[in-house]
Structure formats: structure tokens, C-alpha cells
Kinemage of the C-alpha trace (Angstrom):
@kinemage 1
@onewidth
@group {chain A} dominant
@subgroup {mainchain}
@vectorlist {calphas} color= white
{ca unk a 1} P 79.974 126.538 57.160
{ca unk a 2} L 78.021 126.352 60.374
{ca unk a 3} L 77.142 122.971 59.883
{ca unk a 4} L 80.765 122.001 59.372
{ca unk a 5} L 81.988 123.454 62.223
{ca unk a 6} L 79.192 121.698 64.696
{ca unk a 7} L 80.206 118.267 62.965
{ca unk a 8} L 83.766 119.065 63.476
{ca unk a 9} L 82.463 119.508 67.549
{ca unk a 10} L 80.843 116.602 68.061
{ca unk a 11} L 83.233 114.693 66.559
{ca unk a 12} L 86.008 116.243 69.207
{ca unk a 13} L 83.615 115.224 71.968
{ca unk a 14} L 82.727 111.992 70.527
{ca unk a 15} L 86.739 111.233 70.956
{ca unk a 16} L 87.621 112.996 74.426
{ca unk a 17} L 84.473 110.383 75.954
{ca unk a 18} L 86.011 107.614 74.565
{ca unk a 19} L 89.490 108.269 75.789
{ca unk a 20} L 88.149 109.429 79.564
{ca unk a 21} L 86.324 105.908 80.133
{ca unk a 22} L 84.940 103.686 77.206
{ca unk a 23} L 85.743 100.273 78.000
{ca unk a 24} L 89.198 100.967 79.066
{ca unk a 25} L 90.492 98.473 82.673
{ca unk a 26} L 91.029 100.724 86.028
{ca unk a 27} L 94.265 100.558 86.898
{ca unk a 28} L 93.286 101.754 90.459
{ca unk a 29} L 95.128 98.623 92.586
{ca unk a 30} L 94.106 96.912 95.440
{ca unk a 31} L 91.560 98.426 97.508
{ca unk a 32} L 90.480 96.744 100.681
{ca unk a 33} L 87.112 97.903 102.318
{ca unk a 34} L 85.739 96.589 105.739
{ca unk a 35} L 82.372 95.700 106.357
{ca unk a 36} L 83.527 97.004 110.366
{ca unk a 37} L 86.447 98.689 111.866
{ca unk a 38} L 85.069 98.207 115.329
{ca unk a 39} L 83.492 94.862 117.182
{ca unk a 40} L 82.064 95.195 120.556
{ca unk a 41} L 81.793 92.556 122.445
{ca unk a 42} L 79.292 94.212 125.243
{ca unk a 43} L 79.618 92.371 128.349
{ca unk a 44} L 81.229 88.937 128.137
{ca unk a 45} L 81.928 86.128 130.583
{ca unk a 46} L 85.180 85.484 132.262
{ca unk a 47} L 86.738 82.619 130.072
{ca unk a 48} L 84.682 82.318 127.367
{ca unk a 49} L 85.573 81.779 123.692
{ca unk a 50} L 86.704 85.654 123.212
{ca unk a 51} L 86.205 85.748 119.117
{ca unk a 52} L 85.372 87.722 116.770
{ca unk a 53} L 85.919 88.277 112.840
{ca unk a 54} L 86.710 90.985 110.609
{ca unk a 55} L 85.574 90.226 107.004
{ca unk a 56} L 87.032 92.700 104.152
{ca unk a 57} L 86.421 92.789 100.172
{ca unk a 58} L 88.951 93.763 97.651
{ca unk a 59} L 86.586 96.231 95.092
{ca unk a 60} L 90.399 97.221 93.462
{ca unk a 61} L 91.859 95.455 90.046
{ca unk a 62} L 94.832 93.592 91.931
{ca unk a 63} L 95.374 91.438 94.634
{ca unk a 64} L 95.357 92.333 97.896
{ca unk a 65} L 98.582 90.734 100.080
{ca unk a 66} L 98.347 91.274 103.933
{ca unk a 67} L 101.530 91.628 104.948
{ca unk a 68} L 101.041 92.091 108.813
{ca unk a 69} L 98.292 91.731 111.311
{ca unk a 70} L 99.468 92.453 114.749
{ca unk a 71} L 97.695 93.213 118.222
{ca unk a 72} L 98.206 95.735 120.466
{ca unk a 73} L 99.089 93.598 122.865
{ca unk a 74} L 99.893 89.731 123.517
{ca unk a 75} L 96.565 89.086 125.050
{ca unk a 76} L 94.640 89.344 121.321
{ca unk a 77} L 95.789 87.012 118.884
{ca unk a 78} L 95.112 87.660 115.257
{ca unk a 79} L 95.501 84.750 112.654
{ca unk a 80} L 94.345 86.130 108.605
{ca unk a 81} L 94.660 85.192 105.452
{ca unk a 82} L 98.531 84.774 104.164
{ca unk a 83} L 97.407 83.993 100.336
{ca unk a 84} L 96.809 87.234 97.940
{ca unk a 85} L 92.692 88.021 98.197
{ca unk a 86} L 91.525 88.443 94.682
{ca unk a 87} L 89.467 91.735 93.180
{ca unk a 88} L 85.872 90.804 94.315
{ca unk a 89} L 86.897 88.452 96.582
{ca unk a 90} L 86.257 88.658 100.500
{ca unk a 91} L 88.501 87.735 103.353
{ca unk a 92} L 88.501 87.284 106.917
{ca unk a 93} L 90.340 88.435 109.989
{ca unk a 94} L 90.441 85.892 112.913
{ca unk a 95} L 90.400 87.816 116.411
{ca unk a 96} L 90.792 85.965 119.708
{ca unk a 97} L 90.754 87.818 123.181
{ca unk a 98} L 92.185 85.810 126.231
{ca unk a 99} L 89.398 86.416 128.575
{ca unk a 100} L 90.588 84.758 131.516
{ca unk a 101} L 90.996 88.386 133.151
{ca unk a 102} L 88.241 90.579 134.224
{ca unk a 103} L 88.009 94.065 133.298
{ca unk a 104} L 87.430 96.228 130.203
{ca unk a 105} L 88.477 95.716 126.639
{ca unk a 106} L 90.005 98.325 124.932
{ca unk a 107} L 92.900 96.858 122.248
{ca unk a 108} L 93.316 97.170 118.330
{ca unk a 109} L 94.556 95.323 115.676
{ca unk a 110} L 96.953 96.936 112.732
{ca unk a 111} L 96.484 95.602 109.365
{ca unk a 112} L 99.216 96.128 107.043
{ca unk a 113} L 98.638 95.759 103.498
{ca unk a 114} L 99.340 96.460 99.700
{ca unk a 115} L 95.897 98.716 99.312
{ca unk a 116} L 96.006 101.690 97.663
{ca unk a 117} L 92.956 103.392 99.859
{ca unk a 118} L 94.941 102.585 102.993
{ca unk a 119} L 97.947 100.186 103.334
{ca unk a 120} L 97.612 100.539 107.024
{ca unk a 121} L 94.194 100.092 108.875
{ca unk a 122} L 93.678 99.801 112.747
{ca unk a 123} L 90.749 97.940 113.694
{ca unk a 124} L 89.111 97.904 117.548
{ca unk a 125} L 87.696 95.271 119.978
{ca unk a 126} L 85.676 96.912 123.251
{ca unk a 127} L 83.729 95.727 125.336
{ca unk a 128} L 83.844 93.960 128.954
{ca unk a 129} L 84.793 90.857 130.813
{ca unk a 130} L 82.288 90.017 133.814
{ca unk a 131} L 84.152 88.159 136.800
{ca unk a 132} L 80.775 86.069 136.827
């Protein structure tokens, strides 16, 4: 009897495993992960290039589709990806900063987005523009 009844266990675990993973397909979405949320520039001449890059992986099931990329202000001009990034795949977000004015950076950059882990994402560019 006791024997039965341990068989009659394991074969109840043996069935709740297979049903809680197995070999079954996530169905967790897009999921977008940056490899930064933040570039500093340090201390940059007046008029240089101003450029940066923001590269991001989809580690989700679906595509990712950005749907918006927009700066904080007119001065930073983003230009990304417009076709859907692929699970495993890696994209890039273009950044250019007009540094024809002196001063101290401080703008971000909203990504808007089909990801499940966060559809909206703000990303930063510091740093400073020398006169000289």
C-alpha cells in the first residue's frame, strides 16, 4: 500500500514539472534591455561632432517596434531604428548634440516602445561644452 501511494506521488510531481516549464515557448513579449541609460560626454569642444549611441537587445520572444524617440529639446537629434528588432537581435540609438553653444549638457531622450519590461524608457546625455 505504501509503495502505491509513493508511485502515485511521484507520478503527480513528474506531471506538475512538466506543465510549469518542460520545453514549452515563453510567451513573455518584447523585452528591450540597454547596455546604458546614461552617456557622458565629459568635457567636449565647442563644435565638434556631438555623438553618441545607445545600443539595446531584445532578450523577449517578439519583436520589438520603436514607436517614438524624441529629445528633450530641439538641440539633440535622435534618428533609430524604424524596422521591428528581432528577439536576440541588437539595435542602435543615434544621438547628436548641436554643440555650437557652450555650457553644460543636461537633456534626455524618451524611447517609446512595444516592450513589456518598459514601453517607455528615458535615456540621458551630460556632460560639457568648452568655449575652447
Amino acid at each position: 500500500m505504501f509503495l502505491l501511494a509513493l508511485v502515485a506521488v511521484m507520478s503527480i510531481g513528474a506531471a506538475n514539472a512538466q506543465d510549469k516549464g518542460g520545453n514549452q515557448p515563453r510567451t513573455d513579449g518584447p523585452v528591450i534591455n540597454f547596455a546604458k541609460l546614461t552617456h557622458n560626454y565629459d568635457t567636449i569642444a565647442r563644435n565638434s561632432a556631438g555623438t553618441c549611441s545607445f545600443k539595446f537587445t531584445n532578450d523577449g520572444n517578439e519583436p520589438i517596434i520603436l514607436s517614438n524617440v524624441r529629445a528633450s529639446c530641439g538641440c539633440t537629434v535622435p534618428t533609430w531604428p524604424k524596422e521591428p528588432i528581432m528577439p536576440g537581435q541588437t539595435g542602435v540609438i543615434d544621438v547628436k548634440y548641436n554643440t555650437s553653444n557652450p555650457g553644460r549638457i543636461d537633456k534626455y531622450i524618451t524611447v517609446t516602445s512595444n516592450a513589456v519590461n518598459n514601453n517607455q524608457i528615458r535615456l540621458r546625455i551630460i556632460g560639457f561644452v568648452a568655449d575652447k
